[in-house]
Structure formats: C-alpha cells, structure tokens
LOKEGU-292854 format. One record per residue (C-alpha): x, y, z; residue in one letter. Coordinates in steps of 0.001 Angstrom, whole numbers, plus 524288, in hexadecimal, padded with zeros to 5 digits. Layout:
# LOKEGU-292854
<r><east>X</east><north>Y</north><up>Z</up><r>A</r></r>
...
***
This chain:
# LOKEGU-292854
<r><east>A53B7</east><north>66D4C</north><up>CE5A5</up><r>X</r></r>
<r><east>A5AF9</east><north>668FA</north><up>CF199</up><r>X</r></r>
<r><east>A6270</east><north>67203</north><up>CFA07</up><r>X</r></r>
<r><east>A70E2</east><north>67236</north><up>CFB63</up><r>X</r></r>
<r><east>A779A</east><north>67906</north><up>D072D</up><r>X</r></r>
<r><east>A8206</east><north>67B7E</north><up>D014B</up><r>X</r></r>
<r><east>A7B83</east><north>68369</north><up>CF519</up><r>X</r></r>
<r><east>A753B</east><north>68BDD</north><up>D0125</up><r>X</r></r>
<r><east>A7A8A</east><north>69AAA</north><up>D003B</up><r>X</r></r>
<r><east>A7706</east><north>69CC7</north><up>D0E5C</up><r>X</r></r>
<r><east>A7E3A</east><north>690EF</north><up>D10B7</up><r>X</r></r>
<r><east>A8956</east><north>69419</north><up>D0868</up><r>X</r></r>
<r><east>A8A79</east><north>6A2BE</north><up>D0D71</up><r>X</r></r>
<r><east>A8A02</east><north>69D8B</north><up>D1C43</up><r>X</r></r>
<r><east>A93DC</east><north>69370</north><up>D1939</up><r>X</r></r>
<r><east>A9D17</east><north>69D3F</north><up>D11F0</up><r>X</r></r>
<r><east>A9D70</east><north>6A7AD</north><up>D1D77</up><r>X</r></r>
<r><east>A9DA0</east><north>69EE6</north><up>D28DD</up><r>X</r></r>
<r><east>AAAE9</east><north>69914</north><up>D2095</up><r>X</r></r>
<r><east>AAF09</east><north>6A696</north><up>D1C97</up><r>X</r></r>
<r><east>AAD80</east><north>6AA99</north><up>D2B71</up><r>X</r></r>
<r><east>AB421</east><north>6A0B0</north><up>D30F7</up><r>X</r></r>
<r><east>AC0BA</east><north>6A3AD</north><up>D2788</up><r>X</r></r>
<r><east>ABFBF</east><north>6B0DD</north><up>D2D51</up><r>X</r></r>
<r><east>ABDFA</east><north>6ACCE</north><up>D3BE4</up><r>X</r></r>
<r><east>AC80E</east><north>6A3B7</north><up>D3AC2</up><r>X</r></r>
<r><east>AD2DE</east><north>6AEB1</north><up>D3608</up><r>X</r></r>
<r><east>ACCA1</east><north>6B79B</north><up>D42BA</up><r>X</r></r>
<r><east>ACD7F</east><north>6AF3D</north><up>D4C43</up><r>X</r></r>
<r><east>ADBA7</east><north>6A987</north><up>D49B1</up><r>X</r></r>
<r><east>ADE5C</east><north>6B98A</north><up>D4948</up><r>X</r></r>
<r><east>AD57E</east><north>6BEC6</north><up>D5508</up><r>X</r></r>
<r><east>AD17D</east><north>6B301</north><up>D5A76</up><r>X</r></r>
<r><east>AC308</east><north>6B69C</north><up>D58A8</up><r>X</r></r>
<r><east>AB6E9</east><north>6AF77</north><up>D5494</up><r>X</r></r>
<r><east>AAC90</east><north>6B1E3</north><up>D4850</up><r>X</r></r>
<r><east>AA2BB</east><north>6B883</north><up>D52C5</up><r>X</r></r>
<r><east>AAD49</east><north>6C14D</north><up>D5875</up><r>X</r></r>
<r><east>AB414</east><north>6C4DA</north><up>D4B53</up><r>X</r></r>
<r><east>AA64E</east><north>6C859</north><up>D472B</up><r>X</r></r>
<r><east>AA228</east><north>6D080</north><up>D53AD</up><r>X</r></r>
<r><east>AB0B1</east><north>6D70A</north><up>D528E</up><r>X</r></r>
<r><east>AB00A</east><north>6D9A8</north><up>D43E2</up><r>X</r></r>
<r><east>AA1D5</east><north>6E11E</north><up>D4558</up><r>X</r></r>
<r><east>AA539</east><north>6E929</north><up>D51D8</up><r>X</r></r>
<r><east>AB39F</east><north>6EB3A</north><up>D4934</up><r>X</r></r>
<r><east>AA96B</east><north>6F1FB</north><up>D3E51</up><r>X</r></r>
<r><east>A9EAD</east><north>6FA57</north><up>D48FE</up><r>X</r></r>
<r><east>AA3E6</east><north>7027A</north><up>D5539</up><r>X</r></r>
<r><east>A9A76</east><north>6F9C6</north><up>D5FB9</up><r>X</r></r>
<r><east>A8F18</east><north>6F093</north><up>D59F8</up><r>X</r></r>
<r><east>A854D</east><north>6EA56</north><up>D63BD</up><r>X</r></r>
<r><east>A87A3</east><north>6D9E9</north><up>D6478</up><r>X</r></r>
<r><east>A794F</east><north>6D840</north><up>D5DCC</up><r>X</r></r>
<r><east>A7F5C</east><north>6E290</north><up>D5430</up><r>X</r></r>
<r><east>A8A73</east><north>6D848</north><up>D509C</up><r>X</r></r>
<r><east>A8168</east><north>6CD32</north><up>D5212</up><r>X</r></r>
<r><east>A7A0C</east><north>6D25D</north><up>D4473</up><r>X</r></r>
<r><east>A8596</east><north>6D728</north><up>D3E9B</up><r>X</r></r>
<r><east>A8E9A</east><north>6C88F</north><up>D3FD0</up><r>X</r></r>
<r><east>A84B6</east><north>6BE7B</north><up>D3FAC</up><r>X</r></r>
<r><east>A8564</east><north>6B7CA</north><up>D4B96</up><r>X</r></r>
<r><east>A7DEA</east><north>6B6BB</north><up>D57CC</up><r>X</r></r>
<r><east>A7E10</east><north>6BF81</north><up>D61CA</up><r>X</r></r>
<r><east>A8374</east><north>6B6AE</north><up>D6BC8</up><r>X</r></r>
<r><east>A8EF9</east><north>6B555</north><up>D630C</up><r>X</r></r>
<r><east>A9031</east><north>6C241</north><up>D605A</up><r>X</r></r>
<r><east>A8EE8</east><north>6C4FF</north><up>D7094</up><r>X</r></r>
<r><east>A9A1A</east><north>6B863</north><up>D7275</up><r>X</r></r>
<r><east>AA283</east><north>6BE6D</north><up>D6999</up><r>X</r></r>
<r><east>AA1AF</east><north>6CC13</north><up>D6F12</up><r>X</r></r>
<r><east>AA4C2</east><north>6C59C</north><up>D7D7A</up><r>X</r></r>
<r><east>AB1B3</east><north>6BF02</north><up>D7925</up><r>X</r></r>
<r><east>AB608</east><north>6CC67</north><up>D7193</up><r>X</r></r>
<r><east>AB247</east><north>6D4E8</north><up>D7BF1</up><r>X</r></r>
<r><east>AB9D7</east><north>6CB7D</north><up>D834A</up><r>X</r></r>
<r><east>AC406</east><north>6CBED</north><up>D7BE4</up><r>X</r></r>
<r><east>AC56F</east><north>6DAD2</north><up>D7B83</up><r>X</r></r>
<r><east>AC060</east><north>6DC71</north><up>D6DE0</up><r>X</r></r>
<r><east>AB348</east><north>6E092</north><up>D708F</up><r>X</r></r>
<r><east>AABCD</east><north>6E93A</north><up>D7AF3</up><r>X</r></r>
<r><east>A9F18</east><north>6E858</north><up>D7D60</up><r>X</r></r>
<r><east>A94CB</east><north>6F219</north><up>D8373</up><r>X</r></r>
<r><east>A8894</east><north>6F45D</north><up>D8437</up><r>X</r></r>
<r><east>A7E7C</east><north>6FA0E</north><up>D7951</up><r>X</r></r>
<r><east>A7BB9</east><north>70862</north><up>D7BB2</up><r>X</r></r>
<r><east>A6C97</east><north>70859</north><up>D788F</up><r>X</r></r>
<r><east>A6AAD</east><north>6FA9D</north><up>D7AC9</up><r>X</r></r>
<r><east>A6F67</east><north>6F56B</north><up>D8774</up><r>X</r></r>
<r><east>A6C34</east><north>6E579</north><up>D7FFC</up><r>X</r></r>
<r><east>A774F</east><north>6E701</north><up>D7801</up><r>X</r></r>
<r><east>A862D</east><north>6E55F</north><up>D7738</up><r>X</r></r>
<r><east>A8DD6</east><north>6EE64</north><up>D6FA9</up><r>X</r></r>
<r><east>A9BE9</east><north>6E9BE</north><up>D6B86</up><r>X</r></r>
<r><east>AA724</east><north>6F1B7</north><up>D680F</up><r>X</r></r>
<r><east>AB3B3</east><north>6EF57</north><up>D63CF</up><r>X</r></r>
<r><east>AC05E</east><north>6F040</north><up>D6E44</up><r>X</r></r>
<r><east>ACC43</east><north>6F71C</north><up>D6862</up><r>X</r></r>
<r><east>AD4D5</east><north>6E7DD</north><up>D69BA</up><r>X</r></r>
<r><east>AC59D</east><north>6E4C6</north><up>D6268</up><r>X</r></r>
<r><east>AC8F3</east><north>6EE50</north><up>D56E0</up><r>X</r></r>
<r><east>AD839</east><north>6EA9E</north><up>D56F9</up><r>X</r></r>
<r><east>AD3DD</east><north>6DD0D</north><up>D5643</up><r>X</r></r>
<r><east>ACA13</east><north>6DFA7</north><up>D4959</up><r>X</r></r>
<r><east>AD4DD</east><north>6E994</north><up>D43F5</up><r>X</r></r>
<r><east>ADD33</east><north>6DCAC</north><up>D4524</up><r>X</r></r>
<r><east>AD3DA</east><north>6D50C</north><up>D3DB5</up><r>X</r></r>
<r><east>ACDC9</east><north>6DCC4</north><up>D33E6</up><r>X</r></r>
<r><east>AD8EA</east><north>6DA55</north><up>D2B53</up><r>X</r></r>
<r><east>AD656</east><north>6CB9C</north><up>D2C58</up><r>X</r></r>
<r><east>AC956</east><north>6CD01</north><up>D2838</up><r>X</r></r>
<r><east>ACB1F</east><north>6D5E0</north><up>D1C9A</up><r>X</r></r>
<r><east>AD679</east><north>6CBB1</north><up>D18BA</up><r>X</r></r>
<r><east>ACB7A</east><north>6BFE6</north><up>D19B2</up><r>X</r></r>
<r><east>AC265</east><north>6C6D2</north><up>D1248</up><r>X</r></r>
<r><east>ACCC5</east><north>6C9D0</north><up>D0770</up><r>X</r></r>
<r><east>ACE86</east><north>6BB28</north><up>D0685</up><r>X</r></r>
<r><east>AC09E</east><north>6B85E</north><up>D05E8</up><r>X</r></r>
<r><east>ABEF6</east><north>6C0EE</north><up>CFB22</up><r>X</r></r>
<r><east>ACB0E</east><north>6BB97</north><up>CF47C</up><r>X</r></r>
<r><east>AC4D9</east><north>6B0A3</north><up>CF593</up><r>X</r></r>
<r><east>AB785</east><north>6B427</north><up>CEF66</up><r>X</r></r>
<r><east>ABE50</east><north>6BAF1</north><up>CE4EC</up><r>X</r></r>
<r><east>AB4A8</east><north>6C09F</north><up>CD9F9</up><r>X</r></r>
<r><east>AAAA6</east><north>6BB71</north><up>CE106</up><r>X</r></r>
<r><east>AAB85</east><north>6C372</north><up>CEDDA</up><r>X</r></r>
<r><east>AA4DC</east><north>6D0AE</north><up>CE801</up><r>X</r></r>
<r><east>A996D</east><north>6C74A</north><up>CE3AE</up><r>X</r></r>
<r><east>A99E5</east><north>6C0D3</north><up>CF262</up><r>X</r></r>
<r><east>A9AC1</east><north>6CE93</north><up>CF88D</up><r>X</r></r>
<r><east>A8E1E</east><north>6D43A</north><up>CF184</up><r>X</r></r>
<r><east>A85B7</east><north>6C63F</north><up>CF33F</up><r>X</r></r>
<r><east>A8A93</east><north>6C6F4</north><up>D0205</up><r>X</r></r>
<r><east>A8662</east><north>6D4E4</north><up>D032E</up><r>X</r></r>
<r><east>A781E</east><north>6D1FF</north><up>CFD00</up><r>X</r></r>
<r><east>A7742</east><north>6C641</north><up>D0597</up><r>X</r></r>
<r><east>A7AE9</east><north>6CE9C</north><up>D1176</up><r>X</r></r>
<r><east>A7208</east><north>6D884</north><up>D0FD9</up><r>X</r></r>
<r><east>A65DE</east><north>6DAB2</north><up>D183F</up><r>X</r></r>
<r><east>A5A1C</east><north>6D4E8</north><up>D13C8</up><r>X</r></r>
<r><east>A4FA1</east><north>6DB8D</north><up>D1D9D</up><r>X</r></r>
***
C-alpha cells in the first residue's frame, strides 16, 4: 500500500491549524499590529496573573527563543513587564501592563468573533471536531 501525504492526519491536522492560524494572525495584526508568537504570549499571560517564559513556551508551542523575542518587542512596546522568578533566579516571569490588558480587552472580541465563524463554518460537524480535538489533546504520559 503506498503512502499518500495528503491522506496523513498529522499532516492534515498541521496543515489545517497552521491555515486556521494564519486567518487569525492576519485579522490581529491588521488590528494590533502583532505577530502569531506575540498574540500567543499576550493571549496566555491575558488568561494567568504572571507565567514564567518556559511556562508559555509549553503552553503555545513554540520555542523558547521565540517565546523570549516576542516578550522583548512587547515589553518594548509597553505591553508586557518582565521580572525576575521569585524561587528561581533562571527564570523570567511575564505579566501583563494595564495598555497590555486594554490591548487584549480590545481584542478578545475579535477572537470570539473568528471563532464564531469557524464554527459557522464547521457547522454540525464542530461538536464532533471539538470532542476528537479534546481526545487528541489530552496527555498521554
């Protein structure tokens, strides 16, 4: 039986969010100006009071130099502070600024519109999506 990229769900599911993604980014960044690494390190610090960058790197996928760039050009931008871990002197801790939190009150309803698409878009099939997501998702240690 030959094998056929396309036919490959790991394929398929990395092609489908890196498109999906890059819908999203591109209705962020016309809005805030921001890219996918900073909407992701500003939409997890939006959901915890201060998270550590290795914290963020697990949480969005990406690497923690990304993570660390991103947090340089928000911090820079007066969205983010930084400071230092208080048991562990090795990490970072980020938390959002108040123009930060005024920014993601700005954009949350952006997001919740997107997702409203995308789901009027999967129609009956998002519940299905949802729960196969969610199994997918979960832990396997």
């Amino acid at each position: 039986m030959p094998f056929h990229l396309e036919e490959f769900l790991p394929y398929r599911l990395s092609v489908a969010a890196t498109q999906v993604s890059r819908r999203f980014a591109a209705l962020y960044a016309a809005e805030a100006g921001l890219s996918i690494p900073e909407w992701r390190v500003l939409a997890h610090l939006d959901q915890s009071a201060e998270v550590s960058v290795r914290d963020i790197h697990r949480r969005v996928n990406l690497d923690k130099s990304v993570v660390s760039r991103a947090a340089s050009r928000l911090e820079g931008a007066g969205l983010v502070c930084k400071s230092g871990h208080d048991r562990d002197r090795r990490l970072i801790v980020l938390k959002l600024t108040p123009g930060g939190k005024a920014l993601m009150d700005r954009l949350a309803p952006l997001a919740e519109q997107f997702q409203a698409q995308l789901l009027a878009e999967l129609g009956a099939d998002a519940t299905g999506l949802g729960r196969a997501l969610d199994r997918l998702g979960a832990s396997r240690d």
